[in-house]
C-alpha positions in Angstrom: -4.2 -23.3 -56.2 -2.2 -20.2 -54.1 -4.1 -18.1 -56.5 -7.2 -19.7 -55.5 -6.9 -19.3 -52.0 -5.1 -15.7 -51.8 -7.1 -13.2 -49.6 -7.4 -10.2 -51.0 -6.7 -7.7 -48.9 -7.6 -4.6 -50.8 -11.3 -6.5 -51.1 -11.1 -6.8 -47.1 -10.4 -3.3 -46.3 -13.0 -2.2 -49.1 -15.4 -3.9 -47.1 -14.8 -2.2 -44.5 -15.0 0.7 -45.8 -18.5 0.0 -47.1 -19.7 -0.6 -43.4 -17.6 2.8 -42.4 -20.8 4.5 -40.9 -22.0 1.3 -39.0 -18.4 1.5 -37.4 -18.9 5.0 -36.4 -22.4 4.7 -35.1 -21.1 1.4 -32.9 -18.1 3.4 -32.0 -20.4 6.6 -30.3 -23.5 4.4 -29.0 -20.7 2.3 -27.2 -19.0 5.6 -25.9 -22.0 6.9 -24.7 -23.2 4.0 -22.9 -19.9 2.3 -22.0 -18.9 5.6 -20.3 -22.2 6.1 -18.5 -21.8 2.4 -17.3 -18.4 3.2 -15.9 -20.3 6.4 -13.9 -22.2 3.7 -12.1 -18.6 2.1 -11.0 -18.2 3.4 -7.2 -15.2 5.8 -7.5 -11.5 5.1 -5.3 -9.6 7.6 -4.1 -6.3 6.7 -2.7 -4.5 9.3 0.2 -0.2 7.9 1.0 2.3 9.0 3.8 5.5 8.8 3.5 7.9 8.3 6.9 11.5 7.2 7.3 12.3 6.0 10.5 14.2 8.2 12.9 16.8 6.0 14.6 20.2 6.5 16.1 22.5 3.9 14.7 25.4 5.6 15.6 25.1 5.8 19.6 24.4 1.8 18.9 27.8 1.2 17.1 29.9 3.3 19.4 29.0 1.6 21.9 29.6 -2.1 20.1 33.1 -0.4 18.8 34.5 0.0 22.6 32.9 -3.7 23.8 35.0 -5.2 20.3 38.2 -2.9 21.1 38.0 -4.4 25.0 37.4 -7.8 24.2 34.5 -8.1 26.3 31.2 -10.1 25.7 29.1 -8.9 23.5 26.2 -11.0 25.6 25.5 -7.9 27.8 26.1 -5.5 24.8 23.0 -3.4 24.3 20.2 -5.1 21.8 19.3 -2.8 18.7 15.0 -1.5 19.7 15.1 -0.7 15.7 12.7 -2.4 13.8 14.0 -2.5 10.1 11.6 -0.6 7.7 11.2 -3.6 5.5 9.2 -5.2 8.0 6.9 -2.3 8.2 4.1 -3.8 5.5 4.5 -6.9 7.8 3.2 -5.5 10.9 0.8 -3.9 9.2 -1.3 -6.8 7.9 -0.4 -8.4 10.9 -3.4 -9.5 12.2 -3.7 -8.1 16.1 -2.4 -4.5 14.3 -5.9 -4.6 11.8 -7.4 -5.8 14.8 -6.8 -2.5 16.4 -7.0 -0.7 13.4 -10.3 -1.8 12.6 -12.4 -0.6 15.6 -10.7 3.0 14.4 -13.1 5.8 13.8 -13.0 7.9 10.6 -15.5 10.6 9.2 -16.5 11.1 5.6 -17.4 14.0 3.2 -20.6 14.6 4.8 -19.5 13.8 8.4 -20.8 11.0 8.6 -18.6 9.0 11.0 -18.4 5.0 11.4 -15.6 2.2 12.2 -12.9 1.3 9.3 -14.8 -2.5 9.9 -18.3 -0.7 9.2 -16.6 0.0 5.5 -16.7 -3.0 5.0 -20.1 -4.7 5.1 -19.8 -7.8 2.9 -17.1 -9.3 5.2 -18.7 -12.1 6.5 -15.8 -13.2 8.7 -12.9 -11.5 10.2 -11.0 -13.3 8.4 -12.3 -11.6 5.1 -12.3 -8.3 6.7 -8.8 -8.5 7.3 -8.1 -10.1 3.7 -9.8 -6.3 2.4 -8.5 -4.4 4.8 -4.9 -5.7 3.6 -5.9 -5.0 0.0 -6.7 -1.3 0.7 -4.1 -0.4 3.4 -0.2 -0.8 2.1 3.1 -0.1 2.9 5.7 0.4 0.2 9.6 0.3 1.5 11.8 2.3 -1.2 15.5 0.7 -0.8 16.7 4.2 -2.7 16.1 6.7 0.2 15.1 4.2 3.3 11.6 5.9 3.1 8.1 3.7 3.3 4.9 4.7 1.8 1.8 4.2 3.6 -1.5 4.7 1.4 -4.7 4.0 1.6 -7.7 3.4 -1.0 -11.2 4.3 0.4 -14.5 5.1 -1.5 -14.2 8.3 0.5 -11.2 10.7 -0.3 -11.5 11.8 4.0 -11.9 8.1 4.8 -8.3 7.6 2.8 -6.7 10.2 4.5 -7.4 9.0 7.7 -7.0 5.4 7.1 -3.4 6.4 6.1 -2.9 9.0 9.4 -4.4 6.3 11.8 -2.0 3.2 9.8 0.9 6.0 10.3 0.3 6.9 14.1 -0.8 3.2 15.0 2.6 1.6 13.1 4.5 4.5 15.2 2.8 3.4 18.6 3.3 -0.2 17.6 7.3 0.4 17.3 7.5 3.1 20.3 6.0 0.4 22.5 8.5 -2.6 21.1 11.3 0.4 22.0 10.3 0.7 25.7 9.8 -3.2 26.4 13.1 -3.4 24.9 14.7 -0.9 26.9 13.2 -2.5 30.4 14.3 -6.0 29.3 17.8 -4.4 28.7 17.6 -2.5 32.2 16.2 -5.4 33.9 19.4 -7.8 32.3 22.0 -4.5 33.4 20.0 -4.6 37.1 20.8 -7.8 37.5 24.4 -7.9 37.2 27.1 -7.1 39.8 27.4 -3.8 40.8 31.4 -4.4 40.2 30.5 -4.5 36.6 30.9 -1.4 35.9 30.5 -1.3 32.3 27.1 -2.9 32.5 26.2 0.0 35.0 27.3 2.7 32.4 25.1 0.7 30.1 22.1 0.5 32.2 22.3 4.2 33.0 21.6 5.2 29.4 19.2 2.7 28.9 17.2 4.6 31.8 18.4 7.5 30.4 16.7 6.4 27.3 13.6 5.0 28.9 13.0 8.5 30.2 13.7 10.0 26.6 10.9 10.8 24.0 12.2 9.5 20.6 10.1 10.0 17.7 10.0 7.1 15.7 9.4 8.3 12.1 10.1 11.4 10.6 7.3 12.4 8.1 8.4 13.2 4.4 5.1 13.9 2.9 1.4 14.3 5.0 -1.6 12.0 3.8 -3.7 14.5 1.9 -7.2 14.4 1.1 -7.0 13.4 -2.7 -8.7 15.4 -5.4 -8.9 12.7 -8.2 -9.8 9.4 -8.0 -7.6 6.2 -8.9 -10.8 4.1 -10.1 -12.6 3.4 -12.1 -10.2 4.4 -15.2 -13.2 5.8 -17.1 -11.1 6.3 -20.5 -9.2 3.2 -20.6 -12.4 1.2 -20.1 -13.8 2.8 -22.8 -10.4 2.8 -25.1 -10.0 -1.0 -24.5 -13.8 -1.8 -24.8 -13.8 0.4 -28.3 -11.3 -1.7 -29.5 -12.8 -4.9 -28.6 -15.5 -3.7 -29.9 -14.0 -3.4 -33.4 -12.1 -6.3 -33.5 -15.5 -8.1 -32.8 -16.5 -5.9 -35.8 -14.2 -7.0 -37.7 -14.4 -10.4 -37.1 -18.2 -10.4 -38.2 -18.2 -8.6 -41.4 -14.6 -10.8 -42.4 -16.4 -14.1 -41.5 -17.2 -15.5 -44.7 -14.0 -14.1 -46.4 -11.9 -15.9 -43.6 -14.0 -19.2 -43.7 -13.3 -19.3 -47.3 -9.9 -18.9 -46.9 -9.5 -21.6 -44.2 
């Protein structure tokens, strides 16, 4: 009965072998058409910055150190402005910041010139224009070196690179600005206390010091440039995978009745 119901394999393969030229023309009618279907595939081109954030810690825990060695309270201690990197890809889909972002003009190949919401024209909502924008405009935080990539994926490869510039500069505005209402709320607390205090007039001296001070916030690693290859469609792994479904469906058809008597 095992005999019976043994599948030759050597039979199988033989088969297959018979049917060798039909693979080979399905094999090159697919390429040729598969790969001119993929041409028809808008193409992606994706343009990244990379920043890490330019921020003294050490004036900030010198001046902690001498309130901890005096004892004093650390309520009038001055507030950290930095905003930790990780929370970089957070402001940037935040809503107000693609807000902003969107009404941002940016120039393609050909100079044609239109709003980063104009790229978008099957956005019903703003709510789906923001869902898009999100999917094309990411931050990356790398815990290895404290840097954060900012890229961008645009039909256009000029588009990309200012989609990422803009992202960059408006991220850097975004932070700047959190930096100065933090250093007037802290001048504003110092202002307020006795004149006799005179630590919290030392402190609110350097925080007008600071006010007064231009502090970049990032430091950039690597510039957005305009990308020379695009990231999509993958023309040859469509057509690798598709091949091979292609001969498994192959396969399948000219094994059918050896399978179904095995079964």
């Amino acid at each position: 009965m095992k005999q019976e119901n043994a599948i030759d394999v050597k039979a199988l393969f033989a088969k297959l072998w018979d049917h060798r030229f039909a693979f080979m023309i399905t094999w090159v009618v697919a390429a040729i058409v598969i790969g001119a279907a993929t041409y028809l595939i808008p193409r992606e081109y994706k343009s990244t910055t990379v920043i890490i954030p330019e921020y003294n810690l050490q004036e900030t825990k010198e001046i902690r150190d001498i309130f901890y060695e005096m004892n004093l309270n650390m309520e009038i201690s001055p507030r950290s402005d930095m905003i930790v990197p990780e929370y970089y890809s957070k402001i940037i889909s935040d809503p107000h910041f693609l807000d902003t972002l969107s009404v941002q003009v940016v120039t393609d190949q050909s100079g044609k010139s239109c709003t980063i919401a104009q790229l978008y024209p099957k956005a019903k909502t703003t709510e789906q224009l923001y869902e898009k924008m999100k999917m094309d405009i990411r931050c990356k935080y790398s815990r290895k070196d404290g840097s954060s990539a900012i890229s961008a994926i645009a039909k256009d490869p000029c588009v990309a690179q200012q989609m990422a510039i803009l992202t960059r500069d408006q991220l850097e505005q975004r932070i700047a600005a959190y930096r100065q209402d933090n250093t007037q709320r802290n001048i504003n607390y110092y202002a307020s206390l006795p004149e006799s205090n005179q630590l919290a007039q030392m402190l609110l001296q350097m925080e007008q010091i600071r006010l007064q001070q231009h502090q970049p916030v990032f430091i950039t690693l690597v510039n957005a440039d305009v990308p020379v290859h695009a990231v999509a469609p993958q023309r040859i792994k469509i057509v690798v995978i598709s091949l091979i479904i292609i001969t498994l469906l192959m396969i399948g058809w000219y094994w059918r009745k050896d399978i179904s008597e095995w079964l």
